[in-house]
C-alpha positions in Angstrom: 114.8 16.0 -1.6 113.9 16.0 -5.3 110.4 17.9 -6.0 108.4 18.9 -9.1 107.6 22.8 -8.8 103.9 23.4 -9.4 103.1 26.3 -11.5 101.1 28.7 -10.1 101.3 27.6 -6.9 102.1 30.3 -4.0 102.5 30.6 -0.6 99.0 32.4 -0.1 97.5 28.9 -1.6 99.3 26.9 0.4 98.6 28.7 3.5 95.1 28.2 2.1 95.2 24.6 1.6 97.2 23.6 4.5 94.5 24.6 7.1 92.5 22.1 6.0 95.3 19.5 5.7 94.9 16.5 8.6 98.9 16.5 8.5 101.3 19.1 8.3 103.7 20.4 5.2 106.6 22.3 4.4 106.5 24.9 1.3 109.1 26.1 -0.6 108.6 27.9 -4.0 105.9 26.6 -5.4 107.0 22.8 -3.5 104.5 21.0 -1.3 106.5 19.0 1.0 104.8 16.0 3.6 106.3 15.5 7.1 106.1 12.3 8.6 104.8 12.6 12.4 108.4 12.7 14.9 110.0 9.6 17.3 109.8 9.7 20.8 113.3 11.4 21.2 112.8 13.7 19.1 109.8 15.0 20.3 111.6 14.8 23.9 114.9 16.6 22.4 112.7 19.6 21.0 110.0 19.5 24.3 113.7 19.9 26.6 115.0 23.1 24.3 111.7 24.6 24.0 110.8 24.7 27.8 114.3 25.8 28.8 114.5 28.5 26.0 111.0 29.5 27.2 112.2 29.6 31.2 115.3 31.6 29.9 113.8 34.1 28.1 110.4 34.7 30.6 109.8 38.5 31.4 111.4 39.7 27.9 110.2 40.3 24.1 111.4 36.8 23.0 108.8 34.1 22.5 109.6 30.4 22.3 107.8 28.3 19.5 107.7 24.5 19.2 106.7 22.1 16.1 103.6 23.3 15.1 103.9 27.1 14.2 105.3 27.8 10.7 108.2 30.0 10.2 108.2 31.9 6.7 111.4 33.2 4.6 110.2 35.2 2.6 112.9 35.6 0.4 113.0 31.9 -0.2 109.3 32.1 -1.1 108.8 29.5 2.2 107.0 28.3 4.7 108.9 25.8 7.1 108.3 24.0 10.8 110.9 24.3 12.3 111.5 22.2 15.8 112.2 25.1 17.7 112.7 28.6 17.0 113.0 31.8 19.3 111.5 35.1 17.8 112.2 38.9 20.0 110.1 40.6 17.1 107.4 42.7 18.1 106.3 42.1 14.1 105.6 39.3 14.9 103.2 39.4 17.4 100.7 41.0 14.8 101.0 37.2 13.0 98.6 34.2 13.9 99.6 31.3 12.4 103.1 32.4 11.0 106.4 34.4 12.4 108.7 35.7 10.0 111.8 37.4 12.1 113.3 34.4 14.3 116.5 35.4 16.2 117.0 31.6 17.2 116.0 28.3 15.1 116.7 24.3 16.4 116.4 21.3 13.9 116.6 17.8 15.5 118.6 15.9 13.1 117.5 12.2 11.5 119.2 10.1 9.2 116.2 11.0 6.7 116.5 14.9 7.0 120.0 15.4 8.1 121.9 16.6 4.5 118.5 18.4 4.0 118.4 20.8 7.4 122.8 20.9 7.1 122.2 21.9 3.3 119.2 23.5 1.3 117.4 23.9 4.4 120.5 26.0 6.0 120.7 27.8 2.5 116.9 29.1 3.2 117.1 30.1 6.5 119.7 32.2 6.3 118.1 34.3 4.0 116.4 36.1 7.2 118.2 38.9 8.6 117.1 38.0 12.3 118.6 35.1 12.3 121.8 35.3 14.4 122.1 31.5 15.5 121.0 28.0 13.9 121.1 25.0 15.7 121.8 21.4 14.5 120.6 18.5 17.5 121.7 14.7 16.5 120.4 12.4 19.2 122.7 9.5 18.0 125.7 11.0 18.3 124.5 13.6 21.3 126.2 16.8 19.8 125.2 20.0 19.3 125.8 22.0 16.5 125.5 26.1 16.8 126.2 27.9 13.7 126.9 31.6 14.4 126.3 34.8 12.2 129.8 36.6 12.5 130.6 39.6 10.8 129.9 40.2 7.4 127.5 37.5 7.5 129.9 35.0 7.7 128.3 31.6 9.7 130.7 30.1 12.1 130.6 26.0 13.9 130.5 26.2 17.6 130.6 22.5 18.1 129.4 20.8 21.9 129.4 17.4 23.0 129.5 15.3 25.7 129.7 17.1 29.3 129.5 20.6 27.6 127.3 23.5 27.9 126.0 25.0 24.8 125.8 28.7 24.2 123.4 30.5 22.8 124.1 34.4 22.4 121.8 35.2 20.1 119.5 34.9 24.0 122.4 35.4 26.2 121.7 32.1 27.7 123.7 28.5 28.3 122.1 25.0 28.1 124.0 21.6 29.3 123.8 19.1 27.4 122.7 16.8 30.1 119.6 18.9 29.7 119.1 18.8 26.2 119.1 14.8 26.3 117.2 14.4 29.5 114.6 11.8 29.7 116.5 10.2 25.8 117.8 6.9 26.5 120.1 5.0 24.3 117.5 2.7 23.6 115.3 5.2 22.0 118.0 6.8 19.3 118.1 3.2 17.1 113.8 4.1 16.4 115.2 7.7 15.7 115.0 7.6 11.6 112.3 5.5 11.6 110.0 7.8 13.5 110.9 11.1 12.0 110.3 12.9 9.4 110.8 12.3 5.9 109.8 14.4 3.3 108.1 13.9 0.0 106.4 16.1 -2.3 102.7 16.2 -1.7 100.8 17.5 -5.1 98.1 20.3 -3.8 94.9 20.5 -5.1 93.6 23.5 -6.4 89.9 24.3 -6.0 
């Protein structure tokens, strides 16, 4: 993910220009990035952790967001979307259309935004201090990835796959697997990085 800053450019603008975008972007220092609209399992995949996170966690502080709500790191200067993410913040309840504490964040991998949500994308979000767990979903291979904050803010690989149950602690909750990919069949993951989302750097236009 190669991108040409733009001078001048900050996250106040783009939360400016993005409202009256017809698609959605990622920012990141001064970086307008376009996403591509998501696959059928991959849309499934993140609809089957949001609406079990969101049973999980009913009756408590913690509030379950899905695709569309931006998440900001502020000490990355960025605004991203993640596929899921979990926030127990009352700060952020004061927020409309951004959250900036998330306890709990889920990508859905594709073969197009894989290295970037393992890498760079991994590098930003754990700049926030709420952040205890981050969660890597590939639908090809059907594993689940849960990288832990341990002490000293060391990040630790809890790895799940087939049969297994995955466990969050950061909401004191367990989801099977069998759960996660409910309703994805085989036949879906080969249109899997076709249908998600690339990224590419969108020039914005200043008014």
């Amino acid at each position: 993910m190669n991108a040409i800053p733009e001078p001048g450019f900050s996250g106040n603008d783009y939360l400016a220009w993005e409202v009256w975008q017809s698609g959605k972007h990622e920012y990141l220092a001064g970086e307008i990035f376009g996403m591509a609209g998501a696959g059928d399992a991959h849309v499934t995949i993140s609809l089957n952790v949001a609406s079990h996170l969101k049973t999980l966690t009913r009756g408590t502080p913690c509030r379950t967001y899905i695709a569309d709500m931006k998440l900001r790191v502020e000490e990355a200067d960025a605004f991203f979307y993640p596929d899921v993410f979990v926030t127990c913040d009352p700060r952020d309840q004061s927020t409309v259309n951004w959250k900036a504490h998330a306890r709990l964040v889920v990508e859905v991998l594709s073969d197009s935004t894989a290295g970037y949500d393992r890498g760079r994308k991994f590098q930003n979000y754990r700049l926030l201090d709420s952040l205890q767990e981050y969660v890597l979903i590939d639908p090809e291979a059907r594993t689940v990835d849960v990288f832990r904050r341990a002490e000293h803010g060391n990040w630790v690989l809890h790895p799940y796959q087939g049969a297994d149950t995955a466990e969050f602690q950061s909401l004191e909750c367990r989801v099977p697997l069998d759960l996660i990919f409910e309703d994805v069949p085989a036949s879906q993951i080969e249109l899997h990085s076709e249908d998600t989302r690339p990224a590419e750097r969108v020039p914005p236009i200043h008014t």
